[in-house]
C-alpha positions as CSV (number, residue, x, y, z in Angstrom):
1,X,-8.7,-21.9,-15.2
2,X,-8.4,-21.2,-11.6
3,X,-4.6,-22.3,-10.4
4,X,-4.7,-22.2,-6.3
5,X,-2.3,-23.6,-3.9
6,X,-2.9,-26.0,-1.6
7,X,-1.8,-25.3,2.2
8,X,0.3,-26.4,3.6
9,X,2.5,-28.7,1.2
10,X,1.5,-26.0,-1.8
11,X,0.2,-28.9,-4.0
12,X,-1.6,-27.7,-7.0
13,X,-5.2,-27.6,-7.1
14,X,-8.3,-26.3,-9.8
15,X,-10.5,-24.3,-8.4
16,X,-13.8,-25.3,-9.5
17,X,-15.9,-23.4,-7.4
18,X,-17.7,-26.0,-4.9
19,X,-14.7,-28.0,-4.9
20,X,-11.4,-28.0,-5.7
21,X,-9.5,-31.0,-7.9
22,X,-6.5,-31.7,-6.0
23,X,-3.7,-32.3,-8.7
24,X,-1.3,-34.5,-7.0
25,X,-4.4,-37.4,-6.1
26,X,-5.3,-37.7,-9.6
27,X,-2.4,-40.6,-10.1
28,X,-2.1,-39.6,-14.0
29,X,1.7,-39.7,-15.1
30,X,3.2,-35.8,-15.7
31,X,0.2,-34.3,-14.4
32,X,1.8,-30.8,-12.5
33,X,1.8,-31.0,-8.7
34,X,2.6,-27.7,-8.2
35,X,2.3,-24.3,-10.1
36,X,6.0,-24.3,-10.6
37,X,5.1,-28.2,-12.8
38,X,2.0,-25.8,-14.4
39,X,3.8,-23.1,-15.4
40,X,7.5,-24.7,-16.4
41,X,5.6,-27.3,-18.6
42,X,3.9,-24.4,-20.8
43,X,1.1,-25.1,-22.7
44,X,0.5,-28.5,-22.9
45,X,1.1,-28.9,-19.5
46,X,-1.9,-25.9,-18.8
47,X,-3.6,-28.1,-21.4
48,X,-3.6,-31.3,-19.9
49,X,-4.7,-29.7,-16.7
50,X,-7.7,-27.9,-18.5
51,X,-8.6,-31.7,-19.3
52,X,-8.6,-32.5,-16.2
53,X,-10.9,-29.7,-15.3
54,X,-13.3,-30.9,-17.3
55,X,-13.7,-34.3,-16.0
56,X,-12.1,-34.9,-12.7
57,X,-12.0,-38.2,-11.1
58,X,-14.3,-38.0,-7.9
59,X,-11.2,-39.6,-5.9
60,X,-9.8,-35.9,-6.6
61,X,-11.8,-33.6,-6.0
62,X,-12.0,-31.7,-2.3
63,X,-14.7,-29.4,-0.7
64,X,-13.5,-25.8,-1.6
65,X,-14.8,-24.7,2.0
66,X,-12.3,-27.6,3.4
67,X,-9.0,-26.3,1.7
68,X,-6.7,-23.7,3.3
69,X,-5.0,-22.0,0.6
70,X,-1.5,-20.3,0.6
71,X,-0.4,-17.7,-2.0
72,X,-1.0,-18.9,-6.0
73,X,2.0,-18.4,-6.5
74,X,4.3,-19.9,-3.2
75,X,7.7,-19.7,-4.3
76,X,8.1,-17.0,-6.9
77,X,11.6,-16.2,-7.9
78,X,11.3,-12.5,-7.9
79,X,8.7,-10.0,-6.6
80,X,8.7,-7.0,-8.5
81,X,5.9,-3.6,-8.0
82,X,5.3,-0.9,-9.3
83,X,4.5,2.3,-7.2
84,X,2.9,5.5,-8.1
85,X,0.9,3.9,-11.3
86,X,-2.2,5.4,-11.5
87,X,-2.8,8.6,-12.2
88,X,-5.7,9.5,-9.4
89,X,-3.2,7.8,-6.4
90,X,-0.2,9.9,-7.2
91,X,-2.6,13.2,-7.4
92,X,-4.0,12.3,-3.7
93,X,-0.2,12.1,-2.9
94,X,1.0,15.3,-4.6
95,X,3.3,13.0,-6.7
96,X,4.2,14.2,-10.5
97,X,3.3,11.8,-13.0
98,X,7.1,9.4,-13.4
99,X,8.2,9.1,-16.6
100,X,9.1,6.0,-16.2
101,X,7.5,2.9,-13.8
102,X,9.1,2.8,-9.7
103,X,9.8,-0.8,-9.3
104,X,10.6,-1.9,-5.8
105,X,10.5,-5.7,-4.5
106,X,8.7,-7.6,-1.9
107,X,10.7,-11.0,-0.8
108,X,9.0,-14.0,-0.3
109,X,8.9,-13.7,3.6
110,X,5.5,-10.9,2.5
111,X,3.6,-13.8,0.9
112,X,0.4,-14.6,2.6
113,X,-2.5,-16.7,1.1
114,X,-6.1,-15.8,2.0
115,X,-7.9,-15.5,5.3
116,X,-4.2,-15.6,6.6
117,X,-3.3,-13.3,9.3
118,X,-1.3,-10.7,8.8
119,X,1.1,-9.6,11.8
120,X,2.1,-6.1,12.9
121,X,5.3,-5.5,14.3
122,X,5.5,-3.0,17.0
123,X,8.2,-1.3,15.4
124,X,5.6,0.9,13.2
125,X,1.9,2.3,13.4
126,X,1.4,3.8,9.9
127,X,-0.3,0.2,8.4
128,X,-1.9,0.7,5.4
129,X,-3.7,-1.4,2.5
130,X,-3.0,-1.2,-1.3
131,X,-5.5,-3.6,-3.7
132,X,-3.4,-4.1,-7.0
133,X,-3.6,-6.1,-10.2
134,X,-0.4,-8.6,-10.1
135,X,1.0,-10.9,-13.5
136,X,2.7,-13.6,-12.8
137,X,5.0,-14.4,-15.9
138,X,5.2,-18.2,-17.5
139,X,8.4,-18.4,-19.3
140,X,11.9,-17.0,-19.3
141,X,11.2,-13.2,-20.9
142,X,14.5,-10.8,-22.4
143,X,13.7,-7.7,-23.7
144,X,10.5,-8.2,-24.9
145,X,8.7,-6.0,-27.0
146,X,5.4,-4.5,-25.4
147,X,3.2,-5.5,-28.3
148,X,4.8,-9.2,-27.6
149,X,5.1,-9.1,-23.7
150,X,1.3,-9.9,-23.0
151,X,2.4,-13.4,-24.5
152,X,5.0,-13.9,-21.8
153,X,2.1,-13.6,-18.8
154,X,0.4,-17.0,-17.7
155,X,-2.0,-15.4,-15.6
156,X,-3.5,-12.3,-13.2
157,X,-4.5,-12.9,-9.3
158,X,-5.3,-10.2,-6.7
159,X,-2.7,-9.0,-4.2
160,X,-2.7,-6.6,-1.5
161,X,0.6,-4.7,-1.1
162,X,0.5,-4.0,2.6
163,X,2.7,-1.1,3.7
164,X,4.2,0.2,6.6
165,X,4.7,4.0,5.9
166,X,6.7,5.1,8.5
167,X,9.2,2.4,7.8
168,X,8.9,3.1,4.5
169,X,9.5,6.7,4.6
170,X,12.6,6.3,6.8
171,X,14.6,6.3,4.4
172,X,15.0,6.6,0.5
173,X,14.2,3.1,0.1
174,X,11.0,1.6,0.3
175,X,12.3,-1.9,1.1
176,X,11.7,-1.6,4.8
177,X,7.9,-0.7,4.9
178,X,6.9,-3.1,2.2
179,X,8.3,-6.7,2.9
180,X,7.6,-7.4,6.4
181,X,6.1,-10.7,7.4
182,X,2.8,-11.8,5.6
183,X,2.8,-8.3,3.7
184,X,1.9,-9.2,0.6
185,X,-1.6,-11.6,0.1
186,X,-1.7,-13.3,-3.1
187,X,-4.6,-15.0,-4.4
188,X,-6.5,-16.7,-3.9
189,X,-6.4,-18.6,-7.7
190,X,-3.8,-17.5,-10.8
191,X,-6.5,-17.1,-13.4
192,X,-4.6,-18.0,-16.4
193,X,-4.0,-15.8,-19.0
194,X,-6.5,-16.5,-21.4
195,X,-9.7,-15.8,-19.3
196,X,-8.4,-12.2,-18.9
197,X,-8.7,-10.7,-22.3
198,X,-7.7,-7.4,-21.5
199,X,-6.0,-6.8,-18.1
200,X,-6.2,-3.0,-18.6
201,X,-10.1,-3.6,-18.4
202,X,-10.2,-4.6,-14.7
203,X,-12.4,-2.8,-11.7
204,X,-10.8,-3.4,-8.5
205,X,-11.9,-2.8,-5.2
206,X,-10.4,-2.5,-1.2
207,X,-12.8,-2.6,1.9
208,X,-11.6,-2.1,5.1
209,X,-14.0,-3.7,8.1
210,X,-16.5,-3.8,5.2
211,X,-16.5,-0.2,4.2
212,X,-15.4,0.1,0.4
213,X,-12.2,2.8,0.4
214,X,-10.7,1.9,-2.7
215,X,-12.6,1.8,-6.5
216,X,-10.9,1.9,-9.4
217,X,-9.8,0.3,-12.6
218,X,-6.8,-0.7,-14.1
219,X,-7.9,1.5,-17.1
220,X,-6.0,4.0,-14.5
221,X,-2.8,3.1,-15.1
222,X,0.0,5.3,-16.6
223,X,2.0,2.2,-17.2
224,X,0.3,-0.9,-18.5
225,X,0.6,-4.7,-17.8
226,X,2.4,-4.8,-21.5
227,X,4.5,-1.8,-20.7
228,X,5.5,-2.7,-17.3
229,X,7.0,-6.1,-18.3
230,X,8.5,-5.0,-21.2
231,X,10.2,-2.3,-19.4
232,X,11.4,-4.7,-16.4
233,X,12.6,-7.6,-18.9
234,X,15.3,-4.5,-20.6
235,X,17.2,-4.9,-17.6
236,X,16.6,-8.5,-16.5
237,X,15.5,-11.6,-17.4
238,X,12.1,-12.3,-16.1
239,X,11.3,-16.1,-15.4
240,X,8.2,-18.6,-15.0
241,X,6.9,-17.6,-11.5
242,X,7.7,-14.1,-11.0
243,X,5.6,-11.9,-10.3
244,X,4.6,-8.5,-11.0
245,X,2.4,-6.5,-9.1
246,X,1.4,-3.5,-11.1
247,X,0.2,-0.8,-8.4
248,X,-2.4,0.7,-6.4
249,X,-5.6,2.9,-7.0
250,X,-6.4,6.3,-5.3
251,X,-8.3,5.4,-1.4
252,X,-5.2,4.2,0.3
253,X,-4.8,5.3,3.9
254,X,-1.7,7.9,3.2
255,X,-3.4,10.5,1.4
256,X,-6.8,10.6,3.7
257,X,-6.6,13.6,6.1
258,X,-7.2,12.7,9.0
259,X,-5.0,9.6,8.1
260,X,-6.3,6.8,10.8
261,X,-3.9,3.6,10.0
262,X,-5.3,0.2,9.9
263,X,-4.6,-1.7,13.7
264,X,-4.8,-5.3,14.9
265,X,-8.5,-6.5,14.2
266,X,-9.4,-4.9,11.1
267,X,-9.9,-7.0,8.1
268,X,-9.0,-6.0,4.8
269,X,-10.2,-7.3,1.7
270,X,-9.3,-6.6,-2.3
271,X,-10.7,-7.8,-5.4
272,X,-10.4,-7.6,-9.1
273,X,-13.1,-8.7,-11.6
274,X,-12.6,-12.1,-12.3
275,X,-10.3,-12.6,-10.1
276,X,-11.6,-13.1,-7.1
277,X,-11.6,-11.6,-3.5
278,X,-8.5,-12.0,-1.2
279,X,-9.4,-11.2,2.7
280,X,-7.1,-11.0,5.6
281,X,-7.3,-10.0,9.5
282,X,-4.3,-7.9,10.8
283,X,-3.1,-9.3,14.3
């Protein structure tokens, strides 16, 4: 299934391609409203809205090219990424291999849905895109085994981990550069878990005023999906809603020479198989 959000109340809604079945209007008692309802109901909540999927009252359903959506996931409780994760990106940086994965967070102030705009604060120039692979978990996860942790993740969307690199080279932190306003488009759908067999199998792609810069696959990695979440839930619990963003490919911006940073009109757009294709204009 395709999970979206609908703009601007956040209601849940199935993306069916054409059309989207809004959840709320369907008037059937404990259907989820929200992704928050999908995903803290657990499986037969997912189930009853695969039912629904596959015979929605007309009264429900919406033209897909009427919707606005938000972020998939509009009000996750943590943010967590992952930076320097495959193995061709930190080359084109100079960066050694880590040992272990370099989690930083975004807050939810970054999340942007598609064909949002994306503002640029005039307190930095060095904009730059990053097309990553993000799991958003469905239930509380402790120190979970990474042969086990695959179980813990209700579904995969495409997020683009904008980043300002002068802010976030100012300091050791990355904080700054990474969680301005809108920084962080997520979406367009959650495809749940079980239409992703094997997130380690994933092409994705960045284009920048339609010319391709980044093209990779998740096969890239040095830590996977499964490693990444069992690493994280050693040192804290994990929750339905989080999500995880699991890094960028080689092609971003930083380790071009000349580097020529992204300004106000370009349009950025990432996708990941499956998952669809998440576009946004810088202002």
């Amino acid at each position: 299934m395709k999970l979206a959000s609908i703009a601007p109340d956040m209601r849940l809604g199935i993306w069916l391609g054409e059309t989207i079945v809004d959840c709320a209007a369907v008037g059937i008692a404990g259907m989820p409203a929200t992704l928050a309802d999908a995903l803290n109901g657990g499986e037969s909540a997912l189930d009853s809205l695969r039912n629904l999927a596959a015979d929605p009252p007309q009264a429900a359903l919406l033209p897909a090219d009427q919707v606005t959506l938000g972020p998939c996931v509009p009000q996750p409780g943590k943010v967590l990424c992952v930076g320097l994760n495959y193995a061709k990106h930190a080359a084109e940086g100079g960066q050694a291999i880590p040992e272990t994965p370099v989690l930083f967070s975004k807050f939810n102030n970054s999340l942007a849905g598609p064909d949002e705009d994306v503002p640029l604060p005039a307190s930095a120039v060095e904009y730059d895109y990053e097309v990553e692979l993000s799991a958003v978990i469905g239930k509380r996860t402790r120190d979970v085994s990474v042969d086990d942790a695959l179980d813990h993740v209700a579904g995969y969307c495409c997020s683009n981990d904008i980043s300002a690199r002068d802010l976030q080279m100012l300091t050791g932190q990355w904080l700054l550069g990474k969680t301005l306003d809108n920084f962080l488009p997520l979406g367009p759908w959650l495809v749940t878990a079980d239409e992703v067999p094997d997130p380690q199998a994933l092409g994705l792609r960045c284009w920048l005023n339609g010319e391709l810069r980044q093209d990779s696959n998740t096969a890239d990695m040095i830590f996977s999906v499964a490693e990444i979440v069992s690493y994280t839930s050693r040192y804290m619990t994990l929750e339905a809603g989080d999500v995880i963003s699991s890094g960028t490919p080689e092609g971003v911006i930083m380790g071009m020479d000349p580097r020529v940073w992204m300004v106000a009109g370009d349009v950025v757009s990432v996708e990941v198989d499956g998952l669809g294709r998440l576009t946004n204009r810088l202002v």
